[in-house]
C-alpha positions as MATLAB code, in Angstrom:
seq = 'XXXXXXXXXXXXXXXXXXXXXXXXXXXXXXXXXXXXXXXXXXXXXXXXXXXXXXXXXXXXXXXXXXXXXXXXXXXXXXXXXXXXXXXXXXXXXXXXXXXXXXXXXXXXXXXXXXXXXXXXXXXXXXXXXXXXXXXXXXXXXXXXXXXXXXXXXXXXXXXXXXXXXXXXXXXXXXXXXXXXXXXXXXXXXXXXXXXXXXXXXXXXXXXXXXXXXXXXXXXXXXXXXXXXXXXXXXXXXXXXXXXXXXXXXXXXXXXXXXXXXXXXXXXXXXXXXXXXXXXXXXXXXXXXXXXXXXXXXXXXXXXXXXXXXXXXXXXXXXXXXXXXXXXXXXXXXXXXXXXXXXXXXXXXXXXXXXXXXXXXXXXXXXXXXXXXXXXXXXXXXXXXXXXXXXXXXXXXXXXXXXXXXXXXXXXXXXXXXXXXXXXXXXXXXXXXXXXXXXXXXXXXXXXXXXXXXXXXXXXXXXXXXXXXXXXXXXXXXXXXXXXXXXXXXXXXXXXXXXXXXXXXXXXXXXXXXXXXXXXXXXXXXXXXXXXXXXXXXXXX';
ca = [
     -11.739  -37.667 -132.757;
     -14.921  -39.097 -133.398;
     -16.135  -42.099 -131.267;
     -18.534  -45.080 -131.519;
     -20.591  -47.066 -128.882;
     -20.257  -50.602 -130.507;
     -23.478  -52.702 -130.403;
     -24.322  -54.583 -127.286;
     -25.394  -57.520 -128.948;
     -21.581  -58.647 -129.582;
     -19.694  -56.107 -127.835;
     -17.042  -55.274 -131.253;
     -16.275  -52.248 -132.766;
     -17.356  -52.547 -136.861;
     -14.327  -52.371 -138.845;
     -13.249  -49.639 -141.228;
     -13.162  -51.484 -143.323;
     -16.953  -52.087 -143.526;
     -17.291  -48.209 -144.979;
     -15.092  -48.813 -147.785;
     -17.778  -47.298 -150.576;
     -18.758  -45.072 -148.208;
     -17.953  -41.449 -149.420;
     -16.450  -39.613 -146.017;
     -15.064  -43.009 -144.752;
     -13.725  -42.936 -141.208;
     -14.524  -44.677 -137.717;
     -17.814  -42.653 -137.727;
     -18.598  -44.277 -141.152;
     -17.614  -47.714 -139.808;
     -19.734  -47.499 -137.248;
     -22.994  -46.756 -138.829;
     -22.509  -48.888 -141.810;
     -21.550  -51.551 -139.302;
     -24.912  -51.502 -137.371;
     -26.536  -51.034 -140.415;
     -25.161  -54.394 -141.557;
     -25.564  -56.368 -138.200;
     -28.577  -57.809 -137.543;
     -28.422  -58.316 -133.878;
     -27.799  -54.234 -133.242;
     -30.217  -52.432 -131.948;
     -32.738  -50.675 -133.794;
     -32.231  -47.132 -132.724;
     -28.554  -45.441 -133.537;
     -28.207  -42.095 -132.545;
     -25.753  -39.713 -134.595;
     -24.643  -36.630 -132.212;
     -22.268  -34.113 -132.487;
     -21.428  -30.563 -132.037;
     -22.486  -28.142 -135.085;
     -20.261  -28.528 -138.221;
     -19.211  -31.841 -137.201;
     -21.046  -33.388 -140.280;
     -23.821  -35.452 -139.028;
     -26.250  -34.048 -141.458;
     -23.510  -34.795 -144.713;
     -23.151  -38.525 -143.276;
     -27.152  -39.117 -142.718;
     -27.570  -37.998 -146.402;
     -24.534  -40.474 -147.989;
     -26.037  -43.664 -146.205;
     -29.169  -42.898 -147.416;
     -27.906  -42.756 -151.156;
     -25.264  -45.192 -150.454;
     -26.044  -48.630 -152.242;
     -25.440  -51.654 -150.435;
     -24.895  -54.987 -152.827;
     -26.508  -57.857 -151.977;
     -24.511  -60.520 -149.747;
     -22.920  -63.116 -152.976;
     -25.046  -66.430 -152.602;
     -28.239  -64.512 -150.549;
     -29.481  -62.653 -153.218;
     -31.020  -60.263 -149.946;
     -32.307  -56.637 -150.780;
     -31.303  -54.228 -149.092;
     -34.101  -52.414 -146.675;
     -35.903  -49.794 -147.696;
     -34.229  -46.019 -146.361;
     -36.184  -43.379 -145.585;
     -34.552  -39.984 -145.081;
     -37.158  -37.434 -143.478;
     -35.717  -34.021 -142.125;
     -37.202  -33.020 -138.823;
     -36.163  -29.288 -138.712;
     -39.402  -27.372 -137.920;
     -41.421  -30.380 -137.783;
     -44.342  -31.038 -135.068;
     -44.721  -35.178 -133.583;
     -47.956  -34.902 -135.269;
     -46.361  -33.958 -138.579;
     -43.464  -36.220 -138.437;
     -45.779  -39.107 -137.648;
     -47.802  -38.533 -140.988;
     -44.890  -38.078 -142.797;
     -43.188  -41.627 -141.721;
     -46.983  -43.155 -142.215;
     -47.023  -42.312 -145.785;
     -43.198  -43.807 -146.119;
     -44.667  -46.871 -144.745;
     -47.463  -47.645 -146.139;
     -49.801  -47.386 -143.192;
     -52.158  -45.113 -142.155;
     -51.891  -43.347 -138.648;
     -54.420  -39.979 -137.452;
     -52.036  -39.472 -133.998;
     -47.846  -40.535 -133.181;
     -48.977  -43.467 -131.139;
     -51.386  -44.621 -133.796;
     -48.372  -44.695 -135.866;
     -46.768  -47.176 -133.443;
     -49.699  -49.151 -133.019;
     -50.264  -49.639 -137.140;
     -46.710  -50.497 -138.163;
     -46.885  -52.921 -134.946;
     -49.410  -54.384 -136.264;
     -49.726  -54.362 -140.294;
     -49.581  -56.970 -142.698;
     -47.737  -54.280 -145.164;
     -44.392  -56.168 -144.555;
     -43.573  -56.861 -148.496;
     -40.785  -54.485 -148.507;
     -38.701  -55.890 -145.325;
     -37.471  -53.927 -142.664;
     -37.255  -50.072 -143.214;
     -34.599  -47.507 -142.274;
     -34.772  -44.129 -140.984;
     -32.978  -41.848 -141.109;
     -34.078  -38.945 -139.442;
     -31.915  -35.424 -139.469;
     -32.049  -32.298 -137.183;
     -34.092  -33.787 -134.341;
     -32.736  -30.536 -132.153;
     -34.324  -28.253 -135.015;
     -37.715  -29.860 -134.746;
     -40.745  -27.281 -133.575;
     -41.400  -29.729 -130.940;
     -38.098  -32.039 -129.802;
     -39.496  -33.568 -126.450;
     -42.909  -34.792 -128.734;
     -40.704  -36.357 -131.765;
     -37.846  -37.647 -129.565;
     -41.266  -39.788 -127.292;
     -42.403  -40.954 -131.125;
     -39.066  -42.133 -132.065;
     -38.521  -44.243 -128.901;
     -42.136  -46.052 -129.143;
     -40.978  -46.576 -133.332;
     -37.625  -48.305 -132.252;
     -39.531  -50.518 -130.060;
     -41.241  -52.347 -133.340;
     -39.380  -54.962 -135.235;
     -40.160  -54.165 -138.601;
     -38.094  -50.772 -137.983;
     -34.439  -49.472 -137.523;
     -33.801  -45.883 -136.995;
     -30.703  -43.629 -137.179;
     -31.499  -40.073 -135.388;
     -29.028  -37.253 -135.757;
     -28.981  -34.714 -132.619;
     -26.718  -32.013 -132.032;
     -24.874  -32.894 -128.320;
     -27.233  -31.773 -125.382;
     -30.663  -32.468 -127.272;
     -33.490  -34.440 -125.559;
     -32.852  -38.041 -127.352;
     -35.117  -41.151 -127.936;
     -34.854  -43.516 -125.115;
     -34.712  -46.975 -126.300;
     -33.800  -50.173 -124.072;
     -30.752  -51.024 -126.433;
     -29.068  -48.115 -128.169;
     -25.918  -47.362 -130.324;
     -24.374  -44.153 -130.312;
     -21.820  -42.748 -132.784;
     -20.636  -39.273 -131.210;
     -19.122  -36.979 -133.929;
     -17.443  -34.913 -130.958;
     -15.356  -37.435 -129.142;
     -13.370  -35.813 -126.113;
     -13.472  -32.705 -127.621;
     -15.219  -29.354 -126.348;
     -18.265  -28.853 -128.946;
     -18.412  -25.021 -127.681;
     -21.716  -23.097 -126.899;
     -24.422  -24.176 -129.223;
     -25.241  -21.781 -131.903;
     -28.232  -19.615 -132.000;
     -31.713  -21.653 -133.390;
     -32.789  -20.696 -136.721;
     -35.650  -18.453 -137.024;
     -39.092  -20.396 -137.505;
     -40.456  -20.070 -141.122;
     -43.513  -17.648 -141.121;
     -46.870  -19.520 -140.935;
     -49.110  -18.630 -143.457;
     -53.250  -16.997 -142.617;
     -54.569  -20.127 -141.025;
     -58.058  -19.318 -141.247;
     -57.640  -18.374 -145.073;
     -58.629  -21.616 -147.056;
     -56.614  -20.563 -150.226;
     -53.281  -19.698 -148.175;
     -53.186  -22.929 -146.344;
     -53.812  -24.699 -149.321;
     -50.893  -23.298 -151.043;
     -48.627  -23.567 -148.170;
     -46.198  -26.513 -147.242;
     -48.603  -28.791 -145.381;
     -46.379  -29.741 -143.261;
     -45.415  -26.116 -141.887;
     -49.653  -25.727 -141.862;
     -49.289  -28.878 -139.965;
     -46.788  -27.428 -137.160;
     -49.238  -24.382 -137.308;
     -52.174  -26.253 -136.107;
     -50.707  -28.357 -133.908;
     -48.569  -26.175 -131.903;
     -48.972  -22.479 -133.035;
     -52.665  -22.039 -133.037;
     -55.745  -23.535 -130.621;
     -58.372  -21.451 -132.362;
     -60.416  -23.596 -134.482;
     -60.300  -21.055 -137.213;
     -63.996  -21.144 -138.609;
     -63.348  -25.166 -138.759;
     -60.283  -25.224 -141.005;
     -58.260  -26.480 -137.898;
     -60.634  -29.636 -137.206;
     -60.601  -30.303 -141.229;
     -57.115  -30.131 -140.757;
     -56.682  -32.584 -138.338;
     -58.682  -35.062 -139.523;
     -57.507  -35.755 -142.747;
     -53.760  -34.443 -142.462;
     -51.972  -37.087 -143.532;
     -53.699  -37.358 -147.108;
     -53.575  -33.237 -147.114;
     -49.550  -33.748 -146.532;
     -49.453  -36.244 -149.570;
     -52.142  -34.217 -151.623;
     -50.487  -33.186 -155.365;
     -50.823  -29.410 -154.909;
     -53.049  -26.935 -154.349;
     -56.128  -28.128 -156.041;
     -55.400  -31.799 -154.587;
     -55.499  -30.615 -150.890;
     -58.239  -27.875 -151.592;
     -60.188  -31.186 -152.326;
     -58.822  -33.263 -149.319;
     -60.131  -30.271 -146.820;
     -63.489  -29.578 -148.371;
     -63.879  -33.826 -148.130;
     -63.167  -33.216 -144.226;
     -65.065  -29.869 -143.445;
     -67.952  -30.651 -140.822;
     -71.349  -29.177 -140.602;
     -70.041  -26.465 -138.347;
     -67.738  -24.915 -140.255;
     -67.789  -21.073 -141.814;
     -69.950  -21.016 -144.583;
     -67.803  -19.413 -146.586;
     -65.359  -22.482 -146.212;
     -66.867  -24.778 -149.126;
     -67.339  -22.648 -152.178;
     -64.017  -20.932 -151.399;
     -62.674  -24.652 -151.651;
     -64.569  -26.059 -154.299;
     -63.204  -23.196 -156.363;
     -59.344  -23.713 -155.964;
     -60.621  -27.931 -156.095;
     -61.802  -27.542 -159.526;
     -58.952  -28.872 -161.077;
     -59.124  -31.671 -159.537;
     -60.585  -34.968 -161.049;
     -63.636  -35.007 -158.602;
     -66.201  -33.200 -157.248;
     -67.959  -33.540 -154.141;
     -71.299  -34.496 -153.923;
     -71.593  -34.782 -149.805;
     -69.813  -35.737 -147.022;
     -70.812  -36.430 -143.396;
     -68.485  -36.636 -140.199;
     -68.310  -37.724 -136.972;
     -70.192  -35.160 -134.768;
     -72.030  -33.780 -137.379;
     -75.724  -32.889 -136.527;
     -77.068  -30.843 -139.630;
     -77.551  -33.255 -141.589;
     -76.737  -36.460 -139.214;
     -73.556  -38.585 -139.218;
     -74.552  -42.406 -140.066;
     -71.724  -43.691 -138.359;
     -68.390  -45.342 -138.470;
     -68.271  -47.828 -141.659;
     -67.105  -51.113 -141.157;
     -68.668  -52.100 -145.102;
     -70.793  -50.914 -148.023;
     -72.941  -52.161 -150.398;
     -75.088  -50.359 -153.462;
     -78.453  -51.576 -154.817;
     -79.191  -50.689 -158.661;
     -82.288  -52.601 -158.784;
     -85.061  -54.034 -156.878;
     -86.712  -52.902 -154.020;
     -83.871  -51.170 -152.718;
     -82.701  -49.410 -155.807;
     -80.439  -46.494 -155.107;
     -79.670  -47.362 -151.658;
     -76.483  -47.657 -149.877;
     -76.105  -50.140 -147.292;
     -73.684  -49.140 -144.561;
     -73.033  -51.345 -141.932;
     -70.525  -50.309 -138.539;
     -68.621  -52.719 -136.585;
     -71.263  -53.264 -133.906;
     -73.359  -55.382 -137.057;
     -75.962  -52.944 -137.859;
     -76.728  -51.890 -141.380;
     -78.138  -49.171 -142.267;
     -79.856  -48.190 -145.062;
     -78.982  -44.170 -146.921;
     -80.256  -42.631 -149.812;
     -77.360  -42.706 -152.622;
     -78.385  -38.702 -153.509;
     -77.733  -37.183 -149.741;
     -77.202  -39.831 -147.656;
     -80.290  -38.852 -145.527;
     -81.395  -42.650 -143.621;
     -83.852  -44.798 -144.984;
     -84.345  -47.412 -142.991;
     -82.018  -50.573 -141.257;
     -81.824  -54.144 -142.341;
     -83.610  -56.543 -140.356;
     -81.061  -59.590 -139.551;
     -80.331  -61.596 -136.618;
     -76.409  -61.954 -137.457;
     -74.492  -61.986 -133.783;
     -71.450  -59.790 -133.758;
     -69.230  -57.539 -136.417;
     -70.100  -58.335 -140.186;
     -67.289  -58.302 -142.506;
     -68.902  -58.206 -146.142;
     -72.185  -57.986 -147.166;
     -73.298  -58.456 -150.959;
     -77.108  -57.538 -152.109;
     -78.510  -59.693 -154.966;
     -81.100  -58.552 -157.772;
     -84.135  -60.191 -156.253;
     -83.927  -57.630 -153.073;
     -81.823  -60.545 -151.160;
     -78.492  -59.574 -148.885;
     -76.272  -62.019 -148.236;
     -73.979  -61.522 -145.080;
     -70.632  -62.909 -143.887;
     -70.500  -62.717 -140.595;
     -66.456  -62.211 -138.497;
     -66.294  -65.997 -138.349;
     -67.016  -66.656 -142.220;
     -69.946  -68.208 -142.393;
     -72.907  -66.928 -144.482;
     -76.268  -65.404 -143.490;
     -79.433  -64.680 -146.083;
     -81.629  -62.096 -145.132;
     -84.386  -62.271 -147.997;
     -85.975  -58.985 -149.390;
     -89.629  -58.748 -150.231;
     -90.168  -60.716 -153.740;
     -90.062  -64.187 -153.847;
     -86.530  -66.222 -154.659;
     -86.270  -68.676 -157.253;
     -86.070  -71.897 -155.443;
     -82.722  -72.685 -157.301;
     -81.099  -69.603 -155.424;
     -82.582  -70.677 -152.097;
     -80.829  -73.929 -152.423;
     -77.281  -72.205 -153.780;
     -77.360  -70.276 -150.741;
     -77.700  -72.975 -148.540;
     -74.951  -74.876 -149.917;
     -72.451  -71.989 -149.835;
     -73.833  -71.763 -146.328;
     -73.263  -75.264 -145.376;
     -69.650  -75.055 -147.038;
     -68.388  -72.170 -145.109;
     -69.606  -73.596 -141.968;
     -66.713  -76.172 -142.155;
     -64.433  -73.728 -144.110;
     -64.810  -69.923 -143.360;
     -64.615  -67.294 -145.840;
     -62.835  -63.986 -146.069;
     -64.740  -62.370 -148.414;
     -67.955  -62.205 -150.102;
     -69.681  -60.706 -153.407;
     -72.832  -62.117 -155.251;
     -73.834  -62.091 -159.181;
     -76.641  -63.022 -160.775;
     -76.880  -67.297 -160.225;
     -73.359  -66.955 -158.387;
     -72.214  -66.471 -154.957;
     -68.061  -65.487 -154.771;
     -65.972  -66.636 -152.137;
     -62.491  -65.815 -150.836;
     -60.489  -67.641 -148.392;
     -57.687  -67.470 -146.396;
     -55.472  -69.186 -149.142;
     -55.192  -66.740 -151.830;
     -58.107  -68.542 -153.921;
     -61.557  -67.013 -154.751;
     -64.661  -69.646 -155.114;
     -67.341  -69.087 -157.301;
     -70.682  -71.169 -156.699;
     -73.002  -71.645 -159.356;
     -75.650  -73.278 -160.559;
     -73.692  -74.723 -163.018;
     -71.580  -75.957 -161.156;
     -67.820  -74.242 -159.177;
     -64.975  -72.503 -160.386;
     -61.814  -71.805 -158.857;
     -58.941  -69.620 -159.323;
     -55.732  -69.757 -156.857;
     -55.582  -65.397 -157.032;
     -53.173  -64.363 -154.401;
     -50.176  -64.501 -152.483;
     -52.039  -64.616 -149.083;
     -55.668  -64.024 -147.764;
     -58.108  -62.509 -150.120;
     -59.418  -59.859 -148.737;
     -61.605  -58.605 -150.690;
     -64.258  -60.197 -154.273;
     -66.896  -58.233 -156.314;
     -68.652  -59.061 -159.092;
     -69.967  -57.303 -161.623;
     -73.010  -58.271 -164.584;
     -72.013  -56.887 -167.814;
     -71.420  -57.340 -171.642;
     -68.896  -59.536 -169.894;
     -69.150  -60.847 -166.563;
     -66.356  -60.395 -164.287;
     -64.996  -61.364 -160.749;
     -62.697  -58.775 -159.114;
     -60.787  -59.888 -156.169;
     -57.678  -58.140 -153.686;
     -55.507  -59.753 -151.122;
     -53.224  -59.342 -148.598;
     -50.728  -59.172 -151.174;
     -51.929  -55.995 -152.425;
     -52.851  -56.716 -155.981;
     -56.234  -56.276 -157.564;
     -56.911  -59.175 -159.756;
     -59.791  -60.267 -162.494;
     -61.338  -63.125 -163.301;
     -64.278  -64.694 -165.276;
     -65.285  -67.837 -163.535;
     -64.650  -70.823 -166.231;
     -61.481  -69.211 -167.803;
     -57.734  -68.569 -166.667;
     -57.483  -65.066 -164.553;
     -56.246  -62.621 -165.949;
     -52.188  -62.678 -165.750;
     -51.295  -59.294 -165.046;
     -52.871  -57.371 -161.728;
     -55.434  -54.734 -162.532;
     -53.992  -52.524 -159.624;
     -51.121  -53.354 -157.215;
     -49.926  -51.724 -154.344;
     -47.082  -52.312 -151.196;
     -50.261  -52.308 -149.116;
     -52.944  -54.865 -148.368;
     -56.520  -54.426 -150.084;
     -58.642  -53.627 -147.467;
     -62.042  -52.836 -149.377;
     -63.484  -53.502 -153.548;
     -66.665  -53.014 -155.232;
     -67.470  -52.913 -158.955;
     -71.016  -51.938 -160.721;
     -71.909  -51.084 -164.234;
     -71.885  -47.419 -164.863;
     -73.294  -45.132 -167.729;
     -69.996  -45.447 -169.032;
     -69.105  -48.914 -168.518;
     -68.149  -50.877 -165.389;
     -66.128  -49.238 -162.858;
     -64.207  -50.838 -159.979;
     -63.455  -49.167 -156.644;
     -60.327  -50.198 -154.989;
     -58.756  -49.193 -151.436;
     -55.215  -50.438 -149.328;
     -54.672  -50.305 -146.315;
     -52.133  -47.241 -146.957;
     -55.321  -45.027 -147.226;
     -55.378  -44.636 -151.194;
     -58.401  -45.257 -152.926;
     -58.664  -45.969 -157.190;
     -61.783  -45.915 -159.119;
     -60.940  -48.126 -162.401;
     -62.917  -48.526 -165.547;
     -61.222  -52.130 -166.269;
     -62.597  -51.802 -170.078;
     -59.926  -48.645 -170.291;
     -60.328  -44.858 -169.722;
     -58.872  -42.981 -166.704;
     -58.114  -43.946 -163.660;
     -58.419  -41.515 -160.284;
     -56.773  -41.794 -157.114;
     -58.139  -40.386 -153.706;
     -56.941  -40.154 -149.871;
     -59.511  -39.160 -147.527;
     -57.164  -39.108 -143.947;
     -58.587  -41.442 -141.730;
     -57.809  -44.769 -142.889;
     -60.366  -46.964 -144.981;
     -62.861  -49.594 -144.429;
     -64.911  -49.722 -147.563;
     -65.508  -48.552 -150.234;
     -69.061  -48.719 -152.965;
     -69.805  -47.154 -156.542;
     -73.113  -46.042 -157.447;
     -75.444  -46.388 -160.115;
     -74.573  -43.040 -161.374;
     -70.735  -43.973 -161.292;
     -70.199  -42.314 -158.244;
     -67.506  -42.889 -155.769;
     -68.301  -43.657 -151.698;
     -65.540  -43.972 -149.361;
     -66.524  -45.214 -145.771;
     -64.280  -44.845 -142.838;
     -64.498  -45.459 -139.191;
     -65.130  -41.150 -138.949;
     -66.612  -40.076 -142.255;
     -68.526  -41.383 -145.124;
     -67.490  -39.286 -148.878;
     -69.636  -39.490 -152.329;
     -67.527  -37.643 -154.655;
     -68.255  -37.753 -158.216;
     -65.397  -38.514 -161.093;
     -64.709  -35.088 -163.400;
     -64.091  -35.511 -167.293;
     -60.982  -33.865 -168.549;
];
């Protein structure tokens, strides 16, 4: 008969008749549905059994099975997440949960530490439900990631485990055992491991499950195989979530360092070429030939002035430096005397960059030409304004400087006078601005919606881009085709949007991202804390 470890919190068995709509009711039913339901359980319910006892079946009916909302609460029901784990390393299991979720994670405990700490808590508290955790390439690894996961709040877990497997350790724990008092027999010979595919052949791993490549790499194979491994690694979670062949062909020539086989890129760029961008250059962390810049806290690009086709790139230590749009080769660093991390940084058309330093307030280091004395003042009531209320985000326009705050609204100061617009659920986290045919404001928030606005009219009513995750990063600049708009969450997805209409492209890099900048050209930068990316969009 099966049996059921009731929940410490109250010390009751649930009742049958909790698993009424559940198909395959019985006390094992009960049980799970009951935990599911009580919110004083603990997170972590482990499902074990002998083979053939149906753990599997009943992992796969709670995750279809719909629970109404209680009458009078109107409460949706948490989001379920079914992942099989048969064959699966930690380090692909860990991607795979991070995409679920919404976050971003390069390593299992950086998993723990983002969904411990994200604001991506729109959709309530998830549910996993996690199957075949004695069939996984590494058990020991994934059972250590599943005991740090039911140790955050945000997160309930149901792990299925045949009887005698290594099992998540958790301080509270239920535990609904399939095999009661009876004698679950010797266990049954493990399935043979699928066959890996050539890792050091670009085109095979590209057209293999990424996740078996994954479980390759991580546990099959130390050899860096002519730098396919490293590429690998550093971007696997987008390469896992890639659409195809040609969409992780892309991903891994994005991630390839200065090191790697020759033969590597065009072999990639080839199978990429479906794919709706093309790579212009891309440096990494520990790249010599040419030089990484850095880790990328921000960006900024300059169409004009003195410091026309120049990317601004500034790290988390407050140093920005200044790259050549065409090959990112240096050209220089901004002179400032900001103390401490900058957040946003916005260059103006008279050579001017304004700054907003990790308290809010706003610094003005001026370029070369003179400034219209009418700016000069602007500035130094914006400045004197955010001394007394900080900002969260920054972006200038010509006789403008935009302002977000911690409130949802975005702030637009003008010589004419300011305009407000209450934009988000939340912090803003994020305001460009671009001067066109018609001037716009772009801001995103903590709510995860991109949102436009002309300062003196209503914003616009429905979002320009919305997604379950924060906005981390925007920036918008006319392009030979019309003004384009950049767009990254904290998820790791980045959108390049042409808000006047025409396609819109999507791209992951891995790691997860910190800014993002579009070029005079219409080119696409993507700045992380390892890389920095120019790809360019592709017609068709």
């Amino acid at each position: 008969m099966p049996s059921a470890t009731p929940s410490p919190a109250d010390g009751r068995r649930p009742s049958p008749k909790t698993s009424a709509s559940l198909t395959g009711t019985g006390p094992e039913a009960a049980a799970l549905l009951g935990w599911l339901t009580d919110p004083d359980a603990p997170r972590l319910c482990l499902v074990t059994g002998a083979p053939g006892s149906g753990k599997s079946a009943l992992l796969g009916r709670l995750a279809v099975h719909g629970t109404r909302a209680r009458r009078g609460r109107g409460k949706a029901r948490a989001e379920r997440v079914l992942v099989p784990l048969a064959g699966q390393s930690a380090l692909g299991v860990a991607w795979t949960l991070a995409d679920r979720l919404g976050v971003v994670a390069r390593t299992p405990a950086d998993l723990v530490h983002a969904l411990a700490t994200s604001e991506a808590r729109r959709t309530g508290r998830a549910v996993l439900l996690l199957t075949d955790l004695h069939a996984a390439a590494e058990p020991d690894a994934v059972a250590e990631l599943l005991g740090g996961l039911a140790e955050v709040g945000r997160i309930r877990l149901v792990v299925e485990a045949r009887t005698g497997t290594r099992v998540p350790r958790a301080a509270r724990t239920t535990v609904v055992d399939l095999d009661g008092d009876t004698d679950p027999g010797p266990p049954p010979a493990p399935a043979p491991f699928p066959e890996l595919p050539d890792l050091s052949d670009p085109v095979a791993v590209c057209a293999a499950d990424p996740l078996l490549v994954t479980t390759g790499y991580a546990t099959a194979s130390p050899d860096d195989h002519g730098g396919l491994r490293d590429a690998w690694l550093r971007a696997g979670q987008a390469l896992c979530a890639a659409d195809g062949p040609a969409g992780r062909a892309l991903v891994l020539l994005t991630a390839l360092g200065d090191g790697a086989d020759p033969r590597l890129r065009p072999a990639l760029a080839e199978q990429a070429a479906p794919s709706p961008w093309r790579l212009r250059w891309a440096r990494h962390r520990g790249d010599v030939s040419p030089p990484w810049p850095g880790p990328v806290a921000v960006l900024g690009a300059t169409a004009g002035g003195p410091s026309a086709e120049l990317l601004l790139v500034g790290d988390h230590t407050g140093t920005v430096r200044l790259l050549r749009e065409a090959d990112a080769s240096g050209a220089g660093r901004l002179a400032h005397r900001v103390q401490g991390r900058i957040t946003a940084l916005a260059p103006t058309a008279d050579g001017t960059v304004l700054l907003l330093d990790e308290r809010g307030r706003l610094h003005a280091v001026r370029g070369t030409a003179p400034r219209p004395p009418y700016l000069e003042r602007l500035t130094e009531a914006v400045s004197t304004t955010l001394s007394r209320h900080p900002g969260t985000a920054l972006a200038a326009i010509a006789g403008s400087v935009v302002v977000g705050d911690r409130l949802g609204s975005v702030h637009a100061f003008g010589v004419n006078g300011l305009h407000q617009a209450a934009s988000h659920s939340g912090r803003v986290t994020a305001v460009t601005a671009v001067e066109s045919a018609t001037p716009f404001v772009c801001s995103g928030g903590a709510d995860g919606t991109v949102r436009l606005w002309t300062p003196g009219r209503a914003p616009v009513p429905e979002p320009l881009a919305e997604h379950r995750s924060p906005v981390v990063a925007l920036h918008a600049a006319p392009a030979p085709g019309g003004p384009l708009v950049a767009a990254a969450w904290a998820d790791g997805r980045v959108e390049l949007i042409a808000p006047e209409g025409g396609r819109r492209r999507a791209f992951r890099p891995g790691p997860a991202v910190r800014a993002v900048a579009v070029t005079a050209t219409g080119a696409l930068v993507v700045g992380t804390e390892e890389s920095l990316v120019c790809l360019e969009p592709q017609e068709g």
